[in-house]
C-alpha positions in Angstrom: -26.0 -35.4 63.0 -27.9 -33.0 64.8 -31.5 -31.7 63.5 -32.1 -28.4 62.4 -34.7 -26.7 64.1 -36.7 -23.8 64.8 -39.3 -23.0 67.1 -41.6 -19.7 67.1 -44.4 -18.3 68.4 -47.6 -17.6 66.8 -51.1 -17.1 68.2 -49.8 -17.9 71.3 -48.6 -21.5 70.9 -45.0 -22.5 69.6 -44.6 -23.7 66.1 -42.0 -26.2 65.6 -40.2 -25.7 62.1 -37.2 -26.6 59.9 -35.8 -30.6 59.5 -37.9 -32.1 62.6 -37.2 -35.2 60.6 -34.5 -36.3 58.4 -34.7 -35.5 54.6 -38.5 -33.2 55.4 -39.1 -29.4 55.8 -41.6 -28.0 57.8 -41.6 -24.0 57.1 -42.6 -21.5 60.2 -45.9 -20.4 60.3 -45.4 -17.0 59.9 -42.1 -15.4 58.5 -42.6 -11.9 60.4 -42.6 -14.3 64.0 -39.3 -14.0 65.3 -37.7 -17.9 65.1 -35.3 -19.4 67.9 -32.8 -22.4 67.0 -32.0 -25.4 68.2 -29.3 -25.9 70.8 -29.5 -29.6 70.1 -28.8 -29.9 73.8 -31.3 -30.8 76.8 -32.0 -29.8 80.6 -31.2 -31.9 83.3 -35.3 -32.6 82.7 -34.4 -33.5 79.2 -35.9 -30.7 77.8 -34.4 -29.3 74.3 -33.1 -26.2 75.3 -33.5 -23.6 72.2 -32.3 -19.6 71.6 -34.3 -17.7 74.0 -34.7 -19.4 77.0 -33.8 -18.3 80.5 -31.9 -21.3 82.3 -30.0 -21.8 85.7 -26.7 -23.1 86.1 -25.2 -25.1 88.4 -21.5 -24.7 89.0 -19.5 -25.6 91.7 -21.3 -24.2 94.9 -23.2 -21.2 92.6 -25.8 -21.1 90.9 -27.2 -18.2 88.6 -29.5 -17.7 85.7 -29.2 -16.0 81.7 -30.8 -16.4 78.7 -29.4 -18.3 75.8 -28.3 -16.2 73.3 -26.6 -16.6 69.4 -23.4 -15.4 69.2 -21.4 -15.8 66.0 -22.2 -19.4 65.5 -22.6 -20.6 68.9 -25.7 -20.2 71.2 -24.1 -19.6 74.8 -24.6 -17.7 77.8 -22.9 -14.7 79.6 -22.1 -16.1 82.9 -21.5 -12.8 85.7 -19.3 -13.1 88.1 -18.4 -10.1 90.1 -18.0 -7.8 87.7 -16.1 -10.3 84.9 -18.4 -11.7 82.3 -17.4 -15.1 80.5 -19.1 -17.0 78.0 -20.7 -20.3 78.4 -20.8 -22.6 74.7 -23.8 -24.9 75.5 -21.9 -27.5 73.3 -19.1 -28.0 75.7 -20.6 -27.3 79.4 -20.1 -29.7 81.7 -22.2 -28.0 84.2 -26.1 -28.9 85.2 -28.6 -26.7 83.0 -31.6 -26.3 83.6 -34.6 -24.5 81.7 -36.9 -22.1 84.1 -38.6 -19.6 81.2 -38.4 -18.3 78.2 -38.3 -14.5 77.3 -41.7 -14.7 74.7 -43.5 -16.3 77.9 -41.5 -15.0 80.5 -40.2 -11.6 79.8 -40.1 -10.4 83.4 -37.1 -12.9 83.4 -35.3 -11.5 80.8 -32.0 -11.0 83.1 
């Protein structure tokens, strides 16, 4: 079962929150701080890859970059192509992520 968690920033560090281990709540620091979830997924680094932060793809022979976003109930990215955008679940890529920002730190990446 995958762990539900949060991560948000406050006073410039990131606050881990929600069921970091089984059957125990942490709360967020601050409930006005914006949270991001969980992809439950890692970078080919094995870094856990939450909402919010701006990775590259590898697919085929291209490569580009987006940030993950929530979209109903998935977190995914847009992938642009031309001028077609498709949608990339982060649950069922087979493709090489990996993470290069974030947009709280990074906001000059925000594509």
């Amino acid at each position: 079962m995958n762990q539900i968690k949060f991560r948000q920033r406050h006073n410039g560090k990131w606050h881990y929150w929600g069921f970091l281990v089984p059957r125990e709540f942490t709360g967020p620091a601050n409930i006005t701080d914006y949270s991001y979830q969980s992809t439950s997924r890692y970078d080919i680094n094995k870094e856990e890859i939450y909402e919010g932060d701006i990775v590259i793809i590898n697919e085929d022979d291209d490569e580009f970059y987006d940030e993950v976003v929530r979209d109903k109930n998935w977190l995914e990215l847009s992938k642009f192509k031309g001028h077609s955008v498709t949608n990339i679940s982060l649950y069922e890529t087979p493709y090489y992520v990996r993470i290069i920002g974030n947009i709280e730190q990074n906001p000059e990446m925000r594509p």
